[in-house]
N, C-alpha and C positions, 0 to 999 in steps of 0.2 A: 504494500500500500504506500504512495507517495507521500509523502509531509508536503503538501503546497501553505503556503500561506499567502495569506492576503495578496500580498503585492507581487506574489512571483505569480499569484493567478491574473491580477489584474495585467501583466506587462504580456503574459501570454494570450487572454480576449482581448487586445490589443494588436495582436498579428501583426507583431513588426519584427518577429524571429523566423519568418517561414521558408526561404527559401535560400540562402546563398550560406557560405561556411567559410571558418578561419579565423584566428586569435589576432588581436593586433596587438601585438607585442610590443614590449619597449624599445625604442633605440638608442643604445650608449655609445653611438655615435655622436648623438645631439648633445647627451651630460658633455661627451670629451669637447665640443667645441664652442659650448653656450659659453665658456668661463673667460673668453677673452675678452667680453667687454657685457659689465652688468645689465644695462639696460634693453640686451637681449631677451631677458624675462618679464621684463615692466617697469616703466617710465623710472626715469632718473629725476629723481628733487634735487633742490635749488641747495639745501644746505642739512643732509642725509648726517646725523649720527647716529653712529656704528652702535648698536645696544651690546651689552654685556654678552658674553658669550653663550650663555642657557636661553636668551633671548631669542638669539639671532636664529629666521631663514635661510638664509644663504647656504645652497649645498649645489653639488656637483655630481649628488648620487640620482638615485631614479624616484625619490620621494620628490623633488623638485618640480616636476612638470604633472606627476601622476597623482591618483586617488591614494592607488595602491601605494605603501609604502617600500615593497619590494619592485614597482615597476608592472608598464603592460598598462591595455585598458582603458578608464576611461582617465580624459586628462583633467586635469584641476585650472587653475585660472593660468596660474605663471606658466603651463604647458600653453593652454589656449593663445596667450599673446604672444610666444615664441611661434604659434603656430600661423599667428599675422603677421607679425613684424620680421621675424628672421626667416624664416624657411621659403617662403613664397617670392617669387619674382614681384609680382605687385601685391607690396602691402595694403593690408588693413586697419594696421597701427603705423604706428610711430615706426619708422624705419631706425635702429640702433644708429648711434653716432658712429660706429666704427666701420660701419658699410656704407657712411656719405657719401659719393663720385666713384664708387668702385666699378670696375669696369669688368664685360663677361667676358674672359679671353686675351682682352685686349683690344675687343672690337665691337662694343654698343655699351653705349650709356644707359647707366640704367638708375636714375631717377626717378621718383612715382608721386602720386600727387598724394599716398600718407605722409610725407615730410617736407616742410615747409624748409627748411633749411635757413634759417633763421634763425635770433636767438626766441622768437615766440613758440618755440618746441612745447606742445604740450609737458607738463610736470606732474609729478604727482606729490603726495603729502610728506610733510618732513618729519611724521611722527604720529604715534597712533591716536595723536590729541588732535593733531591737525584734518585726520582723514574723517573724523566725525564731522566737519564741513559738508551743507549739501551739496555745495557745489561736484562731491565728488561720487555721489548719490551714483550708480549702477544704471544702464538701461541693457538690458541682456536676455536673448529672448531666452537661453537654455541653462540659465541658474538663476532661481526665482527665490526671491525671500531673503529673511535671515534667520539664524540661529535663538534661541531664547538665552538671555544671558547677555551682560556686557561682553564686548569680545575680550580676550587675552590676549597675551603678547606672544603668546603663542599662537594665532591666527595671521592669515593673512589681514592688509590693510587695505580697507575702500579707498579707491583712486592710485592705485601701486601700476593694477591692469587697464588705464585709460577706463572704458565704459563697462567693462568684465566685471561681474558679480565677482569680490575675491572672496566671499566666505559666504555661498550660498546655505540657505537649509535644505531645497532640491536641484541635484540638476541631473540632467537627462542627457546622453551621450549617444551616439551611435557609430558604427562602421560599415563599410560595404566595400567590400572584395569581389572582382570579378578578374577570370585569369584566360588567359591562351596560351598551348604549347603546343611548339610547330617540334617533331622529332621524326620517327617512321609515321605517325601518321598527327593528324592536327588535332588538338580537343580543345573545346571551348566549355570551359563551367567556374561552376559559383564556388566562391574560396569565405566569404565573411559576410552574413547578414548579424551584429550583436546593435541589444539596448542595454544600456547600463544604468541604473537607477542608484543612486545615493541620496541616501536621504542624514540630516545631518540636524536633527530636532532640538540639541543644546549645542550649548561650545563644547568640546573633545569627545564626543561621542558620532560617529558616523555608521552606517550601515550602508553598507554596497551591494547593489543585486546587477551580474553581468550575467543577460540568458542569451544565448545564439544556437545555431546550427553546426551541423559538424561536416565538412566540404567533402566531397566526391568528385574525384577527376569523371567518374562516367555521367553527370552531368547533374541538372537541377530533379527531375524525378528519383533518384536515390536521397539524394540529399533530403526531402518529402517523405519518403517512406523510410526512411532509418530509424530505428527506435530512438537515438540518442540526439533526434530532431523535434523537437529542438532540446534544449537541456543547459542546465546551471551551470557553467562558466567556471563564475564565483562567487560567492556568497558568502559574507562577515562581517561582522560587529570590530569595529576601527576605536581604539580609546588612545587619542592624537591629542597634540597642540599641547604637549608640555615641555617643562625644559631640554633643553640639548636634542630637541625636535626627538623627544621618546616615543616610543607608540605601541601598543598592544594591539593583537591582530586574533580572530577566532573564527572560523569556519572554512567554506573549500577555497584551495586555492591552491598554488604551483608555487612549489618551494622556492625560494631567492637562493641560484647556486650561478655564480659564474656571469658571462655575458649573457643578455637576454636579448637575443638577436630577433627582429621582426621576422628572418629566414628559418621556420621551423625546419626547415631541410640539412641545417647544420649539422655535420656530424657530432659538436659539441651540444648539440640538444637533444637528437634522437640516440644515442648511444649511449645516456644516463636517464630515460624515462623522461625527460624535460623539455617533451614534443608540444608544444601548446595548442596548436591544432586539434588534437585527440582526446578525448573525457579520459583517455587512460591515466593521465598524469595528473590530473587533478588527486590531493588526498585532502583528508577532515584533520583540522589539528589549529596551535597557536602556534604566531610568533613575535618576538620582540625585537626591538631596534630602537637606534640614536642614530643621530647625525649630527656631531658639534659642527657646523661649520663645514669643514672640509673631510676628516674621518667617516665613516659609516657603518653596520653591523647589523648583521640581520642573521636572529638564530631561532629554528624553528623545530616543536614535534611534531609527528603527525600519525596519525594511520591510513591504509590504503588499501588497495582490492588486491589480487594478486598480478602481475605482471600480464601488460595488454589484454587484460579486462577492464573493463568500462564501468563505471559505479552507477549506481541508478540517476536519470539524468536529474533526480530533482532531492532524493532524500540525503543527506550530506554525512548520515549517521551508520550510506550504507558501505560499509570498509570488511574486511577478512582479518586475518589471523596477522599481516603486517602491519609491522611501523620502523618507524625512524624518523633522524632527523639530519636537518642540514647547519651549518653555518657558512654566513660569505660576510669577510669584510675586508677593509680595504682603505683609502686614503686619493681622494682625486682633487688635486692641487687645480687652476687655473689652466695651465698649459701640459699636464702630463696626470694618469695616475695608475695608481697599481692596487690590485687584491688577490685575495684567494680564499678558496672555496673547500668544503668540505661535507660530504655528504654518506649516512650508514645508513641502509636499510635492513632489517630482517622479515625475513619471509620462511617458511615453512618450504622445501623443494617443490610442491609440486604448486608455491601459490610462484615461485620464480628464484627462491633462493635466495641467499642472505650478497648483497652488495655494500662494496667501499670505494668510495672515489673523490680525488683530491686535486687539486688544480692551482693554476695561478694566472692571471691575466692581466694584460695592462694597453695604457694609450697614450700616445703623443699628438700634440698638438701644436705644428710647431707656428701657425697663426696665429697665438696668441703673443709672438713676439715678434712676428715681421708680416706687415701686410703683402710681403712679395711671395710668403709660403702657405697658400690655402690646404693645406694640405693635412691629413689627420692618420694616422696609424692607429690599430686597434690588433690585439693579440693576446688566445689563447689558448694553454694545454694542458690535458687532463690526462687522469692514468686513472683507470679502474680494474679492480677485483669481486670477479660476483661466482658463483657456484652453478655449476652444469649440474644435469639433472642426474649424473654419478654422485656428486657430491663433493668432486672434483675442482679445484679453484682456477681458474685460468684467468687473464688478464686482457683486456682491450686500451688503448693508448688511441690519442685522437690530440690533433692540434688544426689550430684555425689563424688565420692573420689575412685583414683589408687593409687597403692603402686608398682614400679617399679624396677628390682635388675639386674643392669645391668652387668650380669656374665663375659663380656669380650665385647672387639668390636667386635659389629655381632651379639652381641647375647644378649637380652633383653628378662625377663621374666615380667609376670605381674600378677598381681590381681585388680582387677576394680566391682565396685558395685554402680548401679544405684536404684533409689528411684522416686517413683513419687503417686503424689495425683493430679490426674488432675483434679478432684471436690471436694470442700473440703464439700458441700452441701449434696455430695451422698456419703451412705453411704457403705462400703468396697470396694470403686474402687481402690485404693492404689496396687502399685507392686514392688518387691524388682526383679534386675536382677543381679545377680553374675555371674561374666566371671574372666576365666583363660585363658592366653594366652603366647604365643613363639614369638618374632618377631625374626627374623634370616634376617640378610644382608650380604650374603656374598662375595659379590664385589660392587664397585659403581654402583649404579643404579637398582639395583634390591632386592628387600627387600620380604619376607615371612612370612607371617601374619599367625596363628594358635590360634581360639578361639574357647574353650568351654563354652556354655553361658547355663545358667539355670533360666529362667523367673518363678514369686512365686508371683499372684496374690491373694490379701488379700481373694479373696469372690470366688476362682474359682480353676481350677483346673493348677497347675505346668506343667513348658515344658523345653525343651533342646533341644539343637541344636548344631553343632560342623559345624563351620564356618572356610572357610577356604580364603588367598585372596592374590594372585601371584603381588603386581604392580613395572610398570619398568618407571624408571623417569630419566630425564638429569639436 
């Protein structure tokens, strides 16, 4: 029997989960390269002091832009106005002072009529006394209201996000994924239909409901008749907004291990159950986290079903005989940062066997120190230990690294090369896969993905593929 409640039944008679599939995952791409210049997240004031250090917002991890504190999902306000003013060819905010006259290539100017370039730049409040001003009152159609309670200083500040609600009581999210891949033969289908509902009734308490579908290359009629279509995402009670940005975290969700890459294809995600794509990976559990600043940490229990089984799409209680837990933390300065990861599960053999896996990963930036180097590195590599169904222990080894050159706003090129040994016992299963890609954003909300990907297994024969993938997000 299902646990529905309330709200997960109202956003399903709502039929905005029905047809299209795929997680939209976080990109720590964007943490590694928002750090060069602040007003990439929300308006820069006239004369900003720095609050005490258990005060302070300012981070560089995936709590920054996200709901979730671990990253993915739906975005929060300082996501939202990074998703107007920096990412997009033509803004919708305040274009960052650091991208004034920057040129795409070296060959089109690209000024837009969000910045006046003037000293009349919009500002925002010098303090949480100042942003009680109406003038800096919200018009926002997709986070209504406020919280009961004076805000904390632990809160975002009204007028930080130009018109952005920054401390809504609801806002409503969505995504849309639709893909084509041209290989031996062509397929067109649906990769993300999600709505994500938070609701956020006092100051530090939030509840997050993300319900979507789960994607089928064989098209939109699977996707429709799959049992885990549509199904709970994520689903948790958030106890946020205290000192040194702490937070308690309690229901489903997908452990924080390592980079959380929008490309569930990563051999660093599907080789440790951290497919997001899948209801497989989803487990029931808590987790805690801080973020002073610049440091971050995210350490979680949990329990789970057993390996590539699917939990019930709605009951969160329904798990088997595993559990475990992960920890990732790590330090992301302005222009570089590094962490590492650690994650034990136990399983009974035949629910998939008991696993261990640990990693380290890191990013450069070196734009935050020369406007002549757009350029971002991002890297990394894991080593796991899980039990065959002898009982037997064998190891898989997997490494990943992009190199990124961000030609203008809008326009992102790349190069990305994955690696994996998913038996280190057997021998030639190793595969290198090299991809080239476009992402193209040309207004808020809508982004264009273009990759050429060529697979190069050690013991067998090469492939390619040119991937293509339209998503529209708020």
């Amino acid at each position: 029997m299902r646990r529905w409640t309330p709200v997960l039944a109202l956003l399903v008679l709502l039929g905005v989960v029905p047809l299209l599939a795929g997680l939209a995952s976080g990109t720590p791409l964007y943490a590694a390269r928002a750090g060069r210049a602040c007003d990439t997240c929300h308006l820069t004031p006239n004369t900003w002091k720095n609050p005490e250090l258990a005060d302070r917002k300012c981070a560089l991890s995936c709590r920054t832009c996200h709901v979730d504190p671990a990253g993915g999902g739906q975005r929060n306000a300082a996501g939202r106005f990074y998703g107007r003013a920096t990412l997009p060819m033509v803004a919708t905010s305040p274009r960052p002072t650091a991208d004034w006259d920057r040129l795409w290539g070296g060959l089109l100017s690209r000024h837009d009529r969000a910045t006046t370039y003037t000293d009349q730049l919009p500002l925002g409040p010098d303090d949480l006394e100042a942003s009680r001003d109406p003038a800096y009152a919200p018009h926002d159609f997709w986070a209504r209201g406020t919280p009961l309670g004076s805000p904390s200083p632990g809160a975002p500040f009204a007028g930080r996000y130009g018109t952005l609600n920054a401390d809504p009581l609801l806002r409503l999210g969505w995504d849309l994924r639709v893909a084509a891949l041209s290989s031996d033969a062509n397929l067109y289908f649906p990769m993300q239909a999600d709505l994500s509902l938070a609701l956020h009734p006092v100051e530090h308490v939030t509840t997050l409901i993300n319900v979507g579908a789960r994607g089928r290359t064989s098209g939109t009629p699977d996707v429709i008749d799959d049992p885990e279509t549509p199904y709970l995402r994520e689903g948790f009670l958030l106890v946020h907004e205290a000192p040194y940005q702490a937070y308690f975290k309690a229901g489903r969700f997908v452990p924080a291990y390592g980079l959380r890459l929008d490309d569930h294809t990563s051999f660093i995600r599907r080789q440790f159950d951290l497919d997001t794509s899948v209801p497989d990976s989803r487990v029931a559990g808590i987790e805690v986290g801080l973020a002073p600043n610049y440091p971050f940490l995210n350490l979680s229990w949990f329990r789970s079903k057993a390996r590539n089984v699917a939990p019930d799409a709605f009951d969160i209680f329904d798990f088997d005989a595993g559990s475990g837990g992960a920890l990732n933390l790590g330090y992301r300065e302005v222009g570089w940062g590094v962490g590492a990861s650690a994650m034990i599960r136990r399983r009974p053999l035949d629910e998939g066997g008991d696993a261990r896996t640990f990693g380290v990963y890191g990013t450069v930036n070196p734009f935050t120190y020369s406007r002549k180097l757009p350029f971002t590195y991002q890297v990394e590599v894991d080593h796991g230990i899980r039990e065959r169904l002898s009982g037997e222990e064998t190891s898989v080894n997997v490494f990943y690294q992009e190199l990124d050159w961000l030609l203008g706003n809008g326009l992102n090129l790349l190069a990305k090369h994955d690696w994996e040994d998913p038996d280190t016992e057997v021998k030639d299963d190793e595969a290198h896969r090299v991809s080239l890609g476009l992402q193209f954003i040309p207004v808020p909300g809508v982004t264009l993905d273009v990759r050429g990907r060529m697979l190069f297994p050690v013991g067998g024969r090469s492939d390619a593929d040119l991937f293509l993938q339209l998503h529209l997000w708020n």
